[in-house]
C-alpha positions in Angstrom: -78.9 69.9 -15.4 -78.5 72.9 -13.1 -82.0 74.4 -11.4 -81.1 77.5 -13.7 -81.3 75.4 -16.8 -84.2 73.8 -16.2 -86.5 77.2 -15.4 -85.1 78.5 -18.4 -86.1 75.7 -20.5 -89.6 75.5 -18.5 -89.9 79.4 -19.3 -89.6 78.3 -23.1 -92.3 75.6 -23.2 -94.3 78.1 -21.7 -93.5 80.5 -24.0 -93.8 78.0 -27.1 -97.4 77.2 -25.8 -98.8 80.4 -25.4 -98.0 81.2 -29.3 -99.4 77.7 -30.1 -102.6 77.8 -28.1 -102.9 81.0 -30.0 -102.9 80.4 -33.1 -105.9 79.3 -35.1 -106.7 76.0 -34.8 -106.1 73.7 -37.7 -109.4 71.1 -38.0 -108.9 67.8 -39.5 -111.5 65.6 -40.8 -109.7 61.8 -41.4 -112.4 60.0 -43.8 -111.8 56.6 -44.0 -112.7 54.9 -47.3 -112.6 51.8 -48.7 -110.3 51.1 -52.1 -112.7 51.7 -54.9 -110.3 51.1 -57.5 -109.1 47.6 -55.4 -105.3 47.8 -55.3 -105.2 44.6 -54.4 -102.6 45.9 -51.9 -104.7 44.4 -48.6 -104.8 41.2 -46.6 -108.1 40.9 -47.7 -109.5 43.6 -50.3 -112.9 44.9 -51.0 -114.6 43.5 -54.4 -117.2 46.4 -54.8 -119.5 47.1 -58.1 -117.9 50.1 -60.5 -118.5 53.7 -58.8 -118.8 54.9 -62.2 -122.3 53.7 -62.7 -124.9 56.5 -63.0 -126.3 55.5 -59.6 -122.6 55.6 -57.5 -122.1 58.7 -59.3 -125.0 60.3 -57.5 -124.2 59.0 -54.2 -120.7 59.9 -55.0 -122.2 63.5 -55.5 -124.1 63.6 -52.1 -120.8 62.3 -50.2 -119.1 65.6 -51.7 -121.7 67.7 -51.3 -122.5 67.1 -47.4 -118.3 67.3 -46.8 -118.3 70.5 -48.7 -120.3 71.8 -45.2 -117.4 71.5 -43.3 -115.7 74.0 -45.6 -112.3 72.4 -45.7 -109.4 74.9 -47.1 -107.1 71.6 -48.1 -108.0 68.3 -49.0 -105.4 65.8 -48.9 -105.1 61.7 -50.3 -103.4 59.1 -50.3 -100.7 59.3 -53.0 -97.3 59.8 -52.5 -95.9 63.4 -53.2 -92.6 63.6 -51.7 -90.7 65.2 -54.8 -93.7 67.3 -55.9 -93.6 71.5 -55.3 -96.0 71.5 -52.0 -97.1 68.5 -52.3 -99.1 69.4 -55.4 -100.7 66.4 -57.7 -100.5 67.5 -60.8 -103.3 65.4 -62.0 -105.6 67.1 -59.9 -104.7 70.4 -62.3 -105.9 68.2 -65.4 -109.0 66.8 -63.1 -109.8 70.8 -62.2 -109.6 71.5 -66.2 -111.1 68.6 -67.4 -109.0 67.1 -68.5 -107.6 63.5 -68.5 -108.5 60.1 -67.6 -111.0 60.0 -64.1 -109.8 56.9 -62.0 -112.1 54.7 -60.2 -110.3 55.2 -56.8 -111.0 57.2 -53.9 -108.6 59.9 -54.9 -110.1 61.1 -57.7 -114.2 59.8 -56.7 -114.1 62.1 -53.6 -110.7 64.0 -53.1 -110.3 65.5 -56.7 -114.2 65.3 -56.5 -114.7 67.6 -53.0 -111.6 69.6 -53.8 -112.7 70.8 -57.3 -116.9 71.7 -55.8 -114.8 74.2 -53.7 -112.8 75.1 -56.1 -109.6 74.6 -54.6 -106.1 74.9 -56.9 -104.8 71.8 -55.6 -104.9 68.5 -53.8 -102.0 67.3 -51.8 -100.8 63.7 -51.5 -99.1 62.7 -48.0 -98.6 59.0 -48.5 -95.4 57.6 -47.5 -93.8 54.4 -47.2 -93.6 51.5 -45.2 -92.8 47.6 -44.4 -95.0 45.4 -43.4 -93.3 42.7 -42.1 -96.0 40.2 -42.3 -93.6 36.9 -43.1 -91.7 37.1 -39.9 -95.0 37.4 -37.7 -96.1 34.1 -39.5 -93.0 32.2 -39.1 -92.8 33.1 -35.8 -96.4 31.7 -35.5 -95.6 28.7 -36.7 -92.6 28.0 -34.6 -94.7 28.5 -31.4 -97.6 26.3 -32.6 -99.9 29.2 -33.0 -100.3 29.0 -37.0 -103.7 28.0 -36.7 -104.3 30.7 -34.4 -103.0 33.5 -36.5 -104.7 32.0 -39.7 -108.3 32.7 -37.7 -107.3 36.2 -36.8 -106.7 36.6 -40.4 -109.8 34.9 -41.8 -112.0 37.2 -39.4 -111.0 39.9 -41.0 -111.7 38.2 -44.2 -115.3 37.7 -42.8 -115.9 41.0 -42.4 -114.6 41.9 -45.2 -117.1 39.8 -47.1 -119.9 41.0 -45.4 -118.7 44.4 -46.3 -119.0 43.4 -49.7 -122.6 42.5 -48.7 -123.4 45.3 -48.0 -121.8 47.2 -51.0 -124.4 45.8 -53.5 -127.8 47.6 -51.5 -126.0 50.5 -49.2 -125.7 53.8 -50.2 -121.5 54.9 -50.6 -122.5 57.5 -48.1 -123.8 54.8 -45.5 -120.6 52.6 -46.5 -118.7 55.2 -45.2 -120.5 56.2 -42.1 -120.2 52.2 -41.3 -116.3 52.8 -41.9 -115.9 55.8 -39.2 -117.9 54.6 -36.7 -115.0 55.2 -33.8 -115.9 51.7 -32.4 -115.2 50.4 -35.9 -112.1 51.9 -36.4 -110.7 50.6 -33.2 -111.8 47.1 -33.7 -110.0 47.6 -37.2 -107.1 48.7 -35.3 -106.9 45.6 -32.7 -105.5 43.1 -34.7 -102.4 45.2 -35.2 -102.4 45.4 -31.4 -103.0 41.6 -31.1 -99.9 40.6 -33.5 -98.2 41.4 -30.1 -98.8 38.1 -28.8 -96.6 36.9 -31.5 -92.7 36.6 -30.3 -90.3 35.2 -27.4 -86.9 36.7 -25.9 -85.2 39.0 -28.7 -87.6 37.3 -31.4 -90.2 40.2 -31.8 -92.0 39.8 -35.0 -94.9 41.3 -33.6 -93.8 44.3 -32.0 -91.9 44.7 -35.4 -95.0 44.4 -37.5 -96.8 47.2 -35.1 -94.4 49.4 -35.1 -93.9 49.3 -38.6 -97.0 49.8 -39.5 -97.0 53.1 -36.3 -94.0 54.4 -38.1 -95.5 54.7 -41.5 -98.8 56.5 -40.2 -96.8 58.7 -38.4 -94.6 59.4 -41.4 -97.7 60.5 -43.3 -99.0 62.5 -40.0 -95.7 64.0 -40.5 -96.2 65.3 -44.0 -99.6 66.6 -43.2 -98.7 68.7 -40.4 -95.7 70.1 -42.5 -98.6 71.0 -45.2 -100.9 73.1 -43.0 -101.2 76.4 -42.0 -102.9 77.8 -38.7 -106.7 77.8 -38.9 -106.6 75.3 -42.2 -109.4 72.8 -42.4 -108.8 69.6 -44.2 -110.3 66.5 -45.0 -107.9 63.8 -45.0 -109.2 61.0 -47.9 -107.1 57.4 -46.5 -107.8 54.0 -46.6 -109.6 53.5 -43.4 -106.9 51.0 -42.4 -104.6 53.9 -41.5 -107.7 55.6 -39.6 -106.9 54.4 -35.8 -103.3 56.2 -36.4 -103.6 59.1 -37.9 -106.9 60.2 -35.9 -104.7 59.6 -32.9 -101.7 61.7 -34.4 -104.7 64.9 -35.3 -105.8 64.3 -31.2 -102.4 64.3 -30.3 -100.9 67.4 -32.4 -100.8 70.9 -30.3 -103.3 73.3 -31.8 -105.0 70.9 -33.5 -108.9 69.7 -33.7 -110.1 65.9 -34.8 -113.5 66.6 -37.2 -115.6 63.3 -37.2 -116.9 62.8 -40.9 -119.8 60.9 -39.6 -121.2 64.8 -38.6 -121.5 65.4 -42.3 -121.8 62.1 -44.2 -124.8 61.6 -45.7 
């Protein structure tokens, strides 16, 4: 590349960040949550009491209430929305209305929940999918000795899992979910991902595969988020808190853009 080129290419990064740095900043809130509604769809998964009871209603209530203080313009869940007109659910229009079936999971309990106090028109979903290539990393496991190994890795997450559960049947949901987005929680949640690393030999990379998998799928629905916003938005993000380590590192990471920590406004 000739010296020429490369001040005229400097020039236009320049140029690109000056209109970025001044637009309005887009803030984003990333709540973590645990599955209400149990999807079954975890290593281990959450057994909690029914949020529809009178009392988890009220809590549910407070939880909305204290987010609505961060006056988010957009509130977007986990639900895939890739063939939907901007993203739009349209059971959120029957939620607004009143009408339909409310779910037990987090979507409708405190996206559809938050979205309609504010009275927004609509509620996005940015899921997208993924592998999880969870079979290799075992085999592989098992062909360097280290079955055992991995089994523990997995059963500690079952362990806190359960004692998550524990604390489901006294805990408020709102002190569930501070416990959740704790930033030392969330990267502890994030480690084991990390730690499948140690998992492979030579070309063999079952590990790597897993964790970069599982990268490429958070940053797919990072993707559909920033194509959803508008400068100066603020949204709350409503994701299992799984996915939390990622996409609070893709909101840090994005030009213009501002991480919100939820535990500022969780009751």
């Amino acid at each position: 590349m000739s010296p020429a080129l490369r001040l005229m290419l400097f020039a236009g990064l320049l140029a690109v960040t000056r209109v970025v740095s001044a637009a309005p900043a887009v803030q984003v809130m990333v709540l973590g949550t645990y599955h209400f509604g149990n999807p079954g769809a975890d290593l281990h998964n959450v057994q909690a009491d029914d949020v529809l009871l009178p009392r988890r209603q009220a809590e549910l209530d407070a939880v909305a209430r204290a987010l609505a203080r961060f006056r988010p313009t957009l509130v977007a869940v986990e639900s895939p929305a890739d063939e939907l007109p901007e993203r739009a659910l349209p059971r959120y229009a029957d939620h607004f209305a009143g009408r339909g079936e409310v779910r037990r999971n987090e979507i409708d309990q405190i996206g559809f929940r938050l979205a309609r106090r504010l009275g927004h028109s609509r509620v996005i979903g940015i899921d997208a999918p993924g592998e999880f290539p969870f079979e290799a990393l075992q085999a592989q496991a098992e062909a360097q000795g280290r079955g055992a190994e991995l089994q523990r890795s997995i059963d500690e997450i079952g362990a806190g899992t359960k004692a998550f559960e524990a604390r489901t049947r006294s805990a408020t949901i709102g002190a569930l979910l501070r416990s959740l987005n704790e930033p030392a929680r969330i990267r502890e949640d994030h480690a084991w991902y990390v730690g499948a690393l140690r998992y492979g030999a030579g070309p063999v990379q079952p590990g790597a595969a897993l964790l970069a998998a599982w990268t490429a799928r958070n940053i797919a629905i990072c993707a559909r988020l920033v194509q959803s916003v508008q400068p100066g938005d603020r949204v709350v993000v409503v994701y299992g808190s799984g996915h939390g380590f990622l996409l609070r590192q893709c909101v840090q990471q994005m030009p213009g853009w501002q991480l919100v920590e939820p535990n500022r406004y969780l009751p």
